[in-house]
C-alpha positions as semicolon CSV with decimal commas, in nm:
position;residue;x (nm);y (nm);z (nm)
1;X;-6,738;3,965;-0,337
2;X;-6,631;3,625;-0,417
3;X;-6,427;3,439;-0,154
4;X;-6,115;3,395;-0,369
5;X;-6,113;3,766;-0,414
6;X;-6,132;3,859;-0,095
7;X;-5,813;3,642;0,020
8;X;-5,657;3,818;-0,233
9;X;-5,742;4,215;-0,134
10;X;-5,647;4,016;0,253
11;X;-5,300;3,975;0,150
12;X;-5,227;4,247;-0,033
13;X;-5,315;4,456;0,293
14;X;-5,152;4,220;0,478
15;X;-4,774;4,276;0,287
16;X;-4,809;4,594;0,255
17;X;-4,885;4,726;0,675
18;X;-4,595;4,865;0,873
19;X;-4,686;4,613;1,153
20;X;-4,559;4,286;0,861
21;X;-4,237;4,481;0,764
22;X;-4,159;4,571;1,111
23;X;-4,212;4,162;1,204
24;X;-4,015;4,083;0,861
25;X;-3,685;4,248;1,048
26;X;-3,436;4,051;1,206
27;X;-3,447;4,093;1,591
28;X;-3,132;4,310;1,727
29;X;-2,904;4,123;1,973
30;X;-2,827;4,331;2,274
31;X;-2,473;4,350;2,380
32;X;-2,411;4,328;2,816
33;X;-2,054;4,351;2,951
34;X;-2,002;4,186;3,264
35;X;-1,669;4,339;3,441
36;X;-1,589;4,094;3,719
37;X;-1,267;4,162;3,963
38;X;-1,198;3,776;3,918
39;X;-0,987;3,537;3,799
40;X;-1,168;3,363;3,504
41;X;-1,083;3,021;3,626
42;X;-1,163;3,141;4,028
43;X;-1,478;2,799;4,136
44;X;-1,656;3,103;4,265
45;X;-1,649;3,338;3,964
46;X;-1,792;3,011;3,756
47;X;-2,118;3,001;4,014
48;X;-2,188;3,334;3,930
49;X;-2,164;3,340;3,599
50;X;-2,358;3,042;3,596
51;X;-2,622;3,190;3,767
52;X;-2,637;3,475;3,611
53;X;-2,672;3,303;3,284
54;X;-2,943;3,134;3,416
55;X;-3,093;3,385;3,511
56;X;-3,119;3,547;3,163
57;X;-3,228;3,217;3,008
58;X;-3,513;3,242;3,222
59;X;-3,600;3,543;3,122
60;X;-3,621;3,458;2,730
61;X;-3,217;3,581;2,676
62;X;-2,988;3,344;2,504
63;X;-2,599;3,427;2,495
64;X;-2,544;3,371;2,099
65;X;-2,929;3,369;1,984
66;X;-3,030;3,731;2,082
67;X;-2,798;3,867;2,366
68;X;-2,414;3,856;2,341
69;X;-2,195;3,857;2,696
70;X;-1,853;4,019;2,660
71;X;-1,656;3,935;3,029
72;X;-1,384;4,104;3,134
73;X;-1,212;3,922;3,422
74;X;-0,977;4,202;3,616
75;X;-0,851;3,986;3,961
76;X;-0,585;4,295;3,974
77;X;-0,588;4,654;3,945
78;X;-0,341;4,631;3,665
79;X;-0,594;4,552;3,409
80;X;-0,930;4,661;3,577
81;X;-0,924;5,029;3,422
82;X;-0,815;4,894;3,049
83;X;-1,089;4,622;3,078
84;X;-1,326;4,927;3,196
85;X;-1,281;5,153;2,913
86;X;-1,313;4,867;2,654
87;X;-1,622;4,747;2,797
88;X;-1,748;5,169;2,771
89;X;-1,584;5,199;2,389
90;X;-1,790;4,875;2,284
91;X;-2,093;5,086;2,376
92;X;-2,324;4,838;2,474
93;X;-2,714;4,815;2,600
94;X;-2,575;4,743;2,982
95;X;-2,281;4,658;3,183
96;X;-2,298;4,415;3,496
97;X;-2,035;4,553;3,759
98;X;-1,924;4,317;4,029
99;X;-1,739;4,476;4,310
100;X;-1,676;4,824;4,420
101;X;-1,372;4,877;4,246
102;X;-1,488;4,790;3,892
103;X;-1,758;5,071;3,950
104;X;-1,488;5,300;4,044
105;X;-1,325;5,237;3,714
106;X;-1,605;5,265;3,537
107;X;-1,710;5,601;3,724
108;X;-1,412;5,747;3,575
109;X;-1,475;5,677;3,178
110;X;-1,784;5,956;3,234
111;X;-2,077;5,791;3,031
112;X;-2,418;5,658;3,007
113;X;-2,454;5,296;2,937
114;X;-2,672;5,168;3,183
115;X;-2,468;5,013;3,493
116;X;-2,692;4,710;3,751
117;X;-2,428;4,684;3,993
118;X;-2,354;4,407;4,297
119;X;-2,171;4,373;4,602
120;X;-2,087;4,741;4,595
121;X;-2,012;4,765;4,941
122;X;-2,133;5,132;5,048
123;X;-2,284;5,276;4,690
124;X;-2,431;5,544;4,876
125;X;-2,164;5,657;5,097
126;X;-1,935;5,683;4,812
127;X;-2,138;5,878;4,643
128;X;-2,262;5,605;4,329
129;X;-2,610;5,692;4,375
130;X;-2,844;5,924;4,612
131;X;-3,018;5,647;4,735
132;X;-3,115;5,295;4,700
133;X;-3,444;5,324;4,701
134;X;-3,424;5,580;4,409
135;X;-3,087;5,581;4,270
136;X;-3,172;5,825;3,983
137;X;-2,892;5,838;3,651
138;X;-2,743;5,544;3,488
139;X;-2,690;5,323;3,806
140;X;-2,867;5,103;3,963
141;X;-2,813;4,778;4,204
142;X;-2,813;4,671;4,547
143;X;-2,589;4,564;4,826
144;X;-2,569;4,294;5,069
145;X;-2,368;4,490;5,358
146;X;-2,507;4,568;5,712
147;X;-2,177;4,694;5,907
148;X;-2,272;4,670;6,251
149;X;-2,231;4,280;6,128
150;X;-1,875;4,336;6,216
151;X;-1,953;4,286;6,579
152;X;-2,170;3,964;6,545
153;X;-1,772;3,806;6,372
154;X;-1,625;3,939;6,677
155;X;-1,898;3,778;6,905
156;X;-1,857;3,422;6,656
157;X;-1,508;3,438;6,692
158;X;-1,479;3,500;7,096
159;X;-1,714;3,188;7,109
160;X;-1,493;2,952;6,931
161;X;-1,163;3,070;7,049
162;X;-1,237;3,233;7,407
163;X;-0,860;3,305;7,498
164;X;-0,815;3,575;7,190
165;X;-0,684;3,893;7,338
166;X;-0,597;4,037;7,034
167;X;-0,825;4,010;6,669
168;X;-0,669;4,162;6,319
169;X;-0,877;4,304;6,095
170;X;-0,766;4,178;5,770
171;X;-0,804;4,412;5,426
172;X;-0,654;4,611;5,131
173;X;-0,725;4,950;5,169
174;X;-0,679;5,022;4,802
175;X;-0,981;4,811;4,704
176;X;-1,199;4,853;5,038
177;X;-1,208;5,225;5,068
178;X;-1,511;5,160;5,294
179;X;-1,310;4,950;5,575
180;X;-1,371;5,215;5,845
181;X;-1,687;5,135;5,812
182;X;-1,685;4,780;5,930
183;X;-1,430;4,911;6,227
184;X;-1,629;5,138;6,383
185;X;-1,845;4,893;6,538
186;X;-1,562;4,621;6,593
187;X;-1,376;4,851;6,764
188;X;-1,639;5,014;6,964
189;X;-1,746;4,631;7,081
190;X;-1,398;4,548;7,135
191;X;-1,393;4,632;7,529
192;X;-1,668;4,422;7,583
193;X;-1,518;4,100;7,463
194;X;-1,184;4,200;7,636
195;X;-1,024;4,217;7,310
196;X;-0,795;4,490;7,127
197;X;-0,850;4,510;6,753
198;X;-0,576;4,597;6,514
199;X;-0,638;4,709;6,137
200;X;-0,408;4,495;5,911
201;X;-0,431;4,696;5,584
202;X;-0,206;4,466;5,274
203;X;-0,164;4,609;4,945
204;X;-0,032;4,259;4,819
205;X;0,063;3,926;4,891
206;X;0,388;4,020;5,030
207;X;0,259;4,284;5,268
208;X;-0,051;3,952;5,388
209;X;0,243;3,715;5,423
210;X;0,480;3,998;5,677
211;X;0,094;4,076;5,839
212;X;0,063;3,754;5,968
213;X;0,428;3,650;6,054
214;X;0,430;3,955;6,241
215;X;0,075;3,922;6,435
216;X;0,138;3,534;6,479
217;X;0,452;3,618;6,698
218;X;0,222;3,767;6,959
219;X;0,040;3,532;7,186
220;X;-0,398;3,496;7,186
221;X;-0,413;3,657;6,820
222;X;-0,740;3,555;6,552
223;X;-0,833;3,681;6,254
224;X;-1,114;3,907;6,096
225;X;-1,164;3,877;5,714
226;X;-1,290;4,152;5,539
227;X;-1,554;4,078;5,260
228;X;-1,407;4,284;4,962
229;X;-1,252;4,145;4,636
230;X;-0,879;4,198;4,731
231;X;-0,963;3,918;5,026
232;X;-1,143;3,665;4,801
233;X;-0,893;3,653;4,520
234;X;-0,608;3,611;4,810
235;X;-0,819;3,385;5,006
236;X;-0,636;3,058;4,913
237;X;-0,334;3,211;5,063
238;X;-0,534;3,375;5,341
239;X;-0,624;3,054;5,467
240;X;-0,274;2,880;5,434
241;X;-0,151;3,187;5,656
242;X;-0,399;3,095;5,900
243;X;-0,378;2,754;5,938
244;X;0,071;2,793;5,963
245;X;-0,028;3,026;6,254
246;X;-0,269;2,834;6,414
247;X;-0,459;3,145;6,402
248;X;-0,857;3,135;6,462
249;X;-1,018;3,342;6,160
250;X;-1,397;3,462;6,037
251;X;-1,442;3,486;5,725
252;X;-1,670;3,660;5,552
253;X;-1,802;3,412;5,277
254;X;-1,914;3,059;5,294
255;X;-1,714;3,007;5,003
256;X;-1,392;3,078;5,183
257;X;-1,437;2,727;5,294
258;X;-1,459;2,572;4,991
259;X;-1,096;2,717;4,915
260;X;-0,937;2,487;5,245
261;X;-0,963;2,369;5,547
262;X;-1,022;2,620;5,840
């Protein structure tokens, strides 16, 4: 067979294999929804997203060449269920879920797009998944939580302020279901540091504001910040409170800092 002839037969086999009109087809681009309990313009929702972009570009992904991101930014409750059942309608190839109560609200829509959730405080406990290890379904994540940690803030906070007699525990209980969690251990170290700890559940920035008048009236009083998403999207105000008080506070995030000067 002459050479011409065989390029020939070559390409005709060539065009006509599955494996050249499968590479002839335009590659999909996935869909992820990211449902963050954030404001869009919160410094510390930016790193994230940054990173998380990052992340993805690493890994070949592209937002606008072959993977679209649709955010949903829910800093209030308001909002956080309709953002969670658009996110479910758009059906797409996997959700990012920051925060325990965004999983909560997306729990309730009943469906199977693939969930990675992060800084779910107790998945496990609130019955998410069976176990992290081997979480089993449509779920899957991790957590950064140890709650006996609640008694090493107690410990850092006795150091810096040594007269506190009395220590607040500062939360919403409608967003950190889980708070008994971190009291346990506060309050079984309590006696120990000669302190008496009081839980300060706030539903809202009225209900913080009365907190800490009230608590401030009281002599030897500091603060214990919860780490859950009603506390970081209040924590500008948090830390105005504590500084009018002159109140000695932990909080649970570096960032915290960033937001002022305690």
């Amino acid at each position: 067979m002459r050479r011409r002839e065989f390029i020939t037969i070559l390409g005709v086999a060539a065009a006509s294999s599955p494996l050249s009109g499968y590479a002839q087809q335009p590659e999909r681009t996935r869909r992820i929804g990211v449902l963050m309990s954030f404001a869009a313009n919160d410094p510390e929702a930016q790193v994230r997203v940054a990173a998380f972009e990052k992340g993805l570009r690493e890994l070949g992904w592209v937002d606008g060449r072959n993977v679209r991101l649709e955010y949903r930014w829910a800093d209030n409750a308001n909002v956080l269920r309709t953002y969670a059942a658009e996110l479910i309608h758009m059906a797409p190839d996997l959700i990012l879920a920051n925060s325990t109560p965004v999983m909560a609200a997306l729990q309730e829509q009943r469906h199977a797009v693939p969930i990675v959730f992060i800084q779910v405080t107790d998945p496990v406990g609130q019955g998410l998944v069976s176990n992290l290890a081997h979480p089993g379904g449509n779920l899957t994540g991790f957590t950064t939580f140890e709650f006996s940690i609640g008694t090493k803030w107690l410990e850092t906070l006795k150091n810096i302020a040594p007269r506190i007699t009395r220590v607040a525990l500062v939360f919403n209980p409608d967003t950190a279901p889980f708070a008994n969690l971190f009291w346990w251990p506060i309050e079984g170290a309590a006696p120990s540091f000669s302190v008496k700890p009081i839980l300060a559940g706030v539903r809202n920035t009225d209900e913080l504001e009365r907190m800490a008048d009230a608590f401030a009236q009281g002599p030897n009083g500091g603060l214990l910040v919860l780490p859950e998403i009603s506390t970081v999207n209040h924590r500008g105000l948090i830390i105005a409170l504590a500084a009018r008080h002159r109140l000695p506070t932990v909080y649970p995030y570096r960032f915290f800092a960033a937001s002022g000067t305690q």
